[in-house]
C-alpha positions as CSV (number, residue, x, y, z in Angstrom):
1,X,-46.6,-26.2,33.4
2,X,-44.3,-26.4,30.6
3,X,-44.5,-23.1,29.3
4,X,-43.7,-22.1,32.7
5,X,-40.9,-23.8,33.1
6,X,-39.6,-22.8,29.8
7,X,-40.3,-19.2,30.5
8,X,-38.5,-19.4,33.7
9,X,-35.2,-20.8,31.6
10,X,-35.3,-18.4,29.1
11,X,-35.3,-15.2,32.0
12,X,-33.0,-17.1,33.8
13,X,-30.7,-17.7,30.7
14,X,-31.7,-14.0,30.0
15,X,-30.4,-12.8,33.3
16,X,-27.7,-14.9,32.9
17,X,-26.5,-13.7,29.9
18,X,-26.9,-10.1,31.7
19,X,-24.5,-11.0,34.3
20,X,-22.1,-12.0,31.8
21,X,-22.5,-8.7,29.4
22,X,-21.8,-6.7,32.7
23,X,-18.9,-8.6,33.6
24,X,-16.1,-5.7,32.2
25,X,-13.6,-6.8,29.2
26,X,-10.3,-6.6,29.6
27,X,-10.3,-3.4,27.8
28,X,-12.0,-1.8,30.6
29,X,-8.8,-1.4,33.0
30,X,-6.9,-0.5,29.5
31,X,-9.6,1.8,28.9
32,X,-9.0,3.3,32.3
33,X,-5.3,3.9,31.7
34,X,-5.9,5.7,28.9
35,X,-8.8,8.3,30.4
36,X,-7.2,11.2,29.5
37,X,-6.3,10.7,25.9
38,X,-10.0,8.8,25.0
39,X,-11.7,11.3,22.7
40,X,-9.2,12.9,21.4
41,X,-7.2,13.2,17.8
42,X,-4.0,14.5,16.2
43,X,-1.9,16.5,18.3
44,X,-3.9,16.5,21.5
45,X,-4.2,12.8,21.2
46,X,-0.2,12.5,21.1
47,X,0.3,15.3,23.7
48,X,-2.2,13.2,25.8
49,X,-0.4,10.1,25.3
50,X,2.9,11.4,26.1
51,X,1.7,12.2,29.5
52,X,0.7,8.6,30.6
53,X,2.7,6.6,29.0
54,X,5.8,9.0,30.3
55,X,5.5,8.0,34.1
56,X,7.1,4.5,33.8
57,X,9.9,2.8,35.7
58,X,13.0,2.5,34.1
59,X,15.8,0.1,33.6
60,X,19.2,0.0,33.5
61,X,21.0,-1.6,30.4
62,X,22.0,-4.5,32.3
63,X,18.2,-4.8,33.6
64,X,17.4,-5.4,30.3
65,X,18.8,-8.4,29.7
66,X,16.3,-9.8,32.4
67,X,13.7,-8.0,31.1
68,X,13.8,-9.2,27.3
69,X,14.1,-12.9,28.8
70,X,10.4,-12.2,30.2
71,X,8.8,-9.9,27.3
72,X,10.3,-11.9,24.8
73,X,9.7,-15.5,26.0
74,X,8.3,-18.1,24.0
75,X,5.2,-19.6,25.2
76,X,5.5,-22.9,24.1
77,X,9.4,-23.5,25.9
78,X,9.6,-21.2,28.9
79,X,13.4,-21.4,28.7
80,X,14.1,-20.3,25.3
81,X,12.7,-16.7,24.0
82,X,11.6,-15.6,20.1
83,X,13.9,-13.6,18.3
84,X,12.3,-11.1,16.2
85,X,13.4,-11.1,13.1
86,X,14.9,-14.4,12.8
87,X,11.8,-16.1,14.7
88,X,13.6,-19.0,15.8
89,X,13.1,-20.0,19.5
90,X,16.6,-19.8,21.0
91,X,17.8,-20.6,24.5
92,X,17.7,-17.6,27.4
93,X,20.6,-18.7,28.6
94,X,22.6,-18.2,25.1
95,X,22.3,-14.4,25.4
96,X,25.9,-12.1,25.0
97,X,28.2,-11.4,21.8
98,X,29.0,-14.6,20.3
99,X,28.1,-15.4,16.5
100,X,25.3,-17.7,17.6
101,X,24.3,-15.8,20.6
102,X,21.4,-13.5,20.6
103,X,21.5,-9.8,22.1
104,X,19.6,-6.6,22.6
105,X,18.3,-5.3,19.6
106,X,17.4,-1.4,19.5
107,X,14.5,-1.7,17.0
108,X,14.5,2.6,16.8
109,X,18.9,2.4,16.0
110,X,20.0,3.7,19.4
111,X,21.6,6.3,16.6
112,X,18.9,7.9,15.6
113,X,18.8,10.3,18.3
114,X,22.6,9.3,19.5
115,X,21.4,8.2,22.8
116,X,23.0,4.9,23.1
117,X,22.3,2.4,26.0
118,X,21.9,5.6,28.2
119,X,18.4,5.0,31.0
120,X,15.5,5.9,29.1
121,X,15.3,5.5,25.3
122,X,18.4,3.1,25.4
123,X,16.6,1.0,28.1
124,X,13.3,1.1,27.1
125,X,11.8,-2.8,27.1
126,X,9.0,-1.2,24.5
127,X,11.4,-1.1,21.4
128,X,14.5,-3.7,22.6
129,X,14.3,-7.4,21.6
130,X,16.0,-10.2,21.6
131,X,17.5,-10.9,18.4
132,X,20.6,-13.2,17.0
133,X,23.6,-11.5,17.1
134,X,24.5,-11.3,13.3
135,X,21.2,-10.1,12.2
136,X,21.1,-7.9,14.3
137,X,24.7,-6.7,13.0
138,X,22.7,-6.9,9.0
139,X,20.2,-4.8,10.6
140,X,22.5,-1.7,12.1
141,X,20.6,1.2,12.2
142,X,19.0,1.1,9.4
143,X,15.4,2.6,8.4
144,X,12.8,0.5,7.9
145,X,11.5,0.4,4.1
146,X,10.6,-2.6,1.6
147,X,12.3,-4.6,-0.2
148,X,16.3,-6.2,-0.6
149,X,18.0,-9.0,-0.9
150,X,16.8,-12.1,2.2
151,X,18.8,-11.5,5.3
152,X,20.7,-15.1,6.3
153,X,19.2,-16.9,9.3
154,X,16.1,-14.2,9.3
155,X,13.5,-16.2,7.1
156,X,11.1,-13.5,5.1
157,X,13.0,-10.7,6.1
158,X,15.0,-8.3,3.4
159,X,17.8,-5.7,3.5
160,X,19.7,-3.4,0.9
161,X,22.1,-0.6,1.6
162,X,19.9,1.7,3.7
163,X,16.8,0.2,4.8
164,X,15.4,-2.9,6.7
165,X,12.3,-5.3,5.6
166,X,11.1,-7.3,9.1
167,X,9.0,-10.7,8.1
168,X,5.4,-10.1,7.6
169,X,4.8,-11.5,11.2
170,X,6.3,-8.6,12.9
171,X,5.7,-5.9,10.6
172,X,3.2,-4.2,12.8
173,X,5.6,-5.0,15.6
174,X,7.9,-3.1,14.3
175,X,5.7,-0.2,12.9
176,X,3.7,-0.1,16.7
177,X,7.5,0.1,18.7
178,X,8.7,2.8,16.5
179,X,5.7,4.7,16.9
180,X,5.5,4.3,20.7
181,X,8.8,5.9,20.9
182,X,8.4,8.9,19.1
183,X,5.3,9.4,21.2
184,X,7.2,8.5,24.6
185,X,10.5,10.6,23.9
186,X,9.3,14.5,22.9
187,X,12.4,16.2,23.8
188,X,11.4,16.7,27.4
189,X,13.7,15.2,30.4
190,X,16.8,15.6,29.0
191,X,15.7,12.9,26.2
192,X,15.9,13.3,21.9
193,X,12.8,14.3,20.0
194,X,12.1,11.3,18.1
195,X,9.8,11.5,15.0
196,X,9.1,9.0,12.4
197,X,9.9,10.7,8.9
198,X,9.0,9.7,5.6
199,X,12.9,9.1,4.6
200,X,15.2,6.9,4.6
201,X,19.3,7.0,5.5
202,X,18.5,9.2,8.5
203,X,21.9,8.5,9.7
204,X,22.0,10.2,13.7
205,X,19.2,12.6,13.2
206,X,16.7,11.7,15.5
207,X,14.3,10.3,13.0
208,X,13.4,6.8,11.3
209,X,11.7,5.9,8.1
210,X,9.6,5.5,6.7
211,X,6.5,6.3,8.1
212,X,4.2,6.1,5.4
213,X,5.6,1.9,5.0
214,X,5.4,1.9,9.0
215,X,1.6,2.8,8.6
216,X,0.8,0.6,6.2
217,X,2.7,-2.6,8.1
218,X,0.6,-1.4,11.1
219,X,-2.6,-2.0,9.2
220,X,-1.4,-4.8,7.4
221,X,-0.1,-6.7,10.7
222,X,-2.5,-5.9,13.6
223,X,-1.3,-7.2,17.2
224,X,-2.0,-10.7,18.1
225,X,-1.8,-12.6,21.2
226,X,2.1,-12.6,22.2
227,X,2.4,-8.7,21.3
228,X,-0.5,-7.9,23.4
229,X,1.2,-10.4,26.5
230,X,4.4,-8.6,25.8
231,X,3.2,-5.5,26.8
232,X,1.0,-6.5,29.8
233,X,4.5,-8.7,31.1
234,X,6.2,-4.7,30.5
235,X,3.2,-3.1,32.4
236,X,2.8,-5.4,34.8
237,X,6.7,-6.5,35.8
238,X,9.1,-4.2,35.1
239,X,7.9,-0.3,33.6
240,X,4.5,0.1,34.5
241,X,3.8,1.3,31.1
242,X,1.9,0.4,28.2
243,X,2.2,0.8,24.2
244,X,-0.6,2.2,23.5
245,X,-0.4,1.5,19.4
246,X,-1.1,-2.2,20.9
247,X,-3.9,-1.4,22.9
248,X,-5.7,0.9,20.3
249,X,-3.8,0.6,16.5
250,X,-6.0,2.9,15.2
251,X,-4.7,5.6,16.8
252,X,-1.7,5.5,14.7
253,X,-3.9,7.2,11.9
254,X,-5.3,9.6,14.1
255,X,-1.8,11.1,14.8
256,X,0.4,10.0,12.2
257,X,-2.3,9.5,9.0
């Protein structure tokens, strides 16, 4: 009678454990989004990416504002967001042009490409953070690169004449944002072709450096919990879009390596 009964727990802990296997993991619906580019490498894997990611909504400039308050919002104080370099947890309402202020920071330099806070790149919630208003004045538009001198009131982050160093905690941030535009802006719709280089002092040519230090930062600092939320909150609320260097990092070697 006992072995019976123990045989019936084990298949009905077996059948159990089944029903939970079956269950689908949240990469599932991800894995849906990106059908068309699953499979594929180089080239065809950019091309394909291009395609999905390139049918969001999109903002205007003063959209934003609203937007980064939700993407950016830290999950321990619903009214303040993280800034990104800085990482200090700052008031929503505090946003605008004041010393201690935070504002929209362009993470690709809306120079690179000289499209300023036009719809489209210039709006795009995928690349713009929230950000204190002086480091985000250190940072210009600037490539990204190692090393420098520390950047005042942005703990672990460095700067010299031509190049940016985030903290180690956004790193891959950074690297994954830069990379998702270059994928999401080809040229076509009226838009820059924005491509990482491997340079530098890029100045308005509509490229960023450097992309072998990007690549390395995106290996070095894969995406954790409140990148990942960030781009669901962009998906879900506002442009229906997704990184996809969040949802699948490797792919960043496939097309860039």
């Amino acid at each position: 009678m006992l072995t019976a009964r123990r045989t019936s727990f084990v298949a009905a802990l077996g059948a159990a454990v089944g029903l939970v296997c079956a269950v689908p993991a949240a990469a599932g619906p991800v894995d849906d989004y990106y059908q068309d580019a699953l499979g594929k490498t180089g080239a065809e894997l950019k091309t394909a990416l291009h395609g999905i990611i390139s049918t969001n909504t999109k903002l205007s400039y003063e959209q934003v504002w609203d937007g980064i308050k939700a993407t950016d919002e830290d999950p321990a104080n619903p009214a303040n967001v993280i800034l990104l370099y800085s990482g200090r947890s700052q008031a929503k309402s505090t946003n605008g042009g004041g010393t201690d202020d935070w504002n929209r920071e362009h993470v690709w330099a809306k120079s690179h490409g000289d499209f300023g806070t036009a719809i489209g790149p210039g709006t795009d919630l995928h690349h713009l953070r929230a950000e204190d208003v002086s480091v985000n004045s250190t940072r210009g538009n600037k490539d990204f690169d190692a090393g420098g001198s520390p950047v005042d009131e942005a703990p672990g982050s460095l700067t010299d004449d031509d190049s940016f160093e985030p903290r180690d905690e956004v790193k891959g941030d950074v690297a994954r944002m830069i990379l998702y535009m270059a994928v999401r802006y080809d040229g076509g719709e009226g838009y820059p072709d924005l491509e990482p280089n491997d340079a530098v002092d890029n100045g308005s040519k509509p490229n960023i450096g450097r992309l072998s230090v990007l690549l390395s930062w995106n290996t070095q600092d894969p995406p954790d919990a409140g990148e990942q939320r960030r781009n669901q909150v962009i998906y879900d609320q506002f442009q229906h879009n997704r990184n996809p260097f969040i949802d699948h990092p490797e792919w960043a070697a496939s097309i860039y390596g």
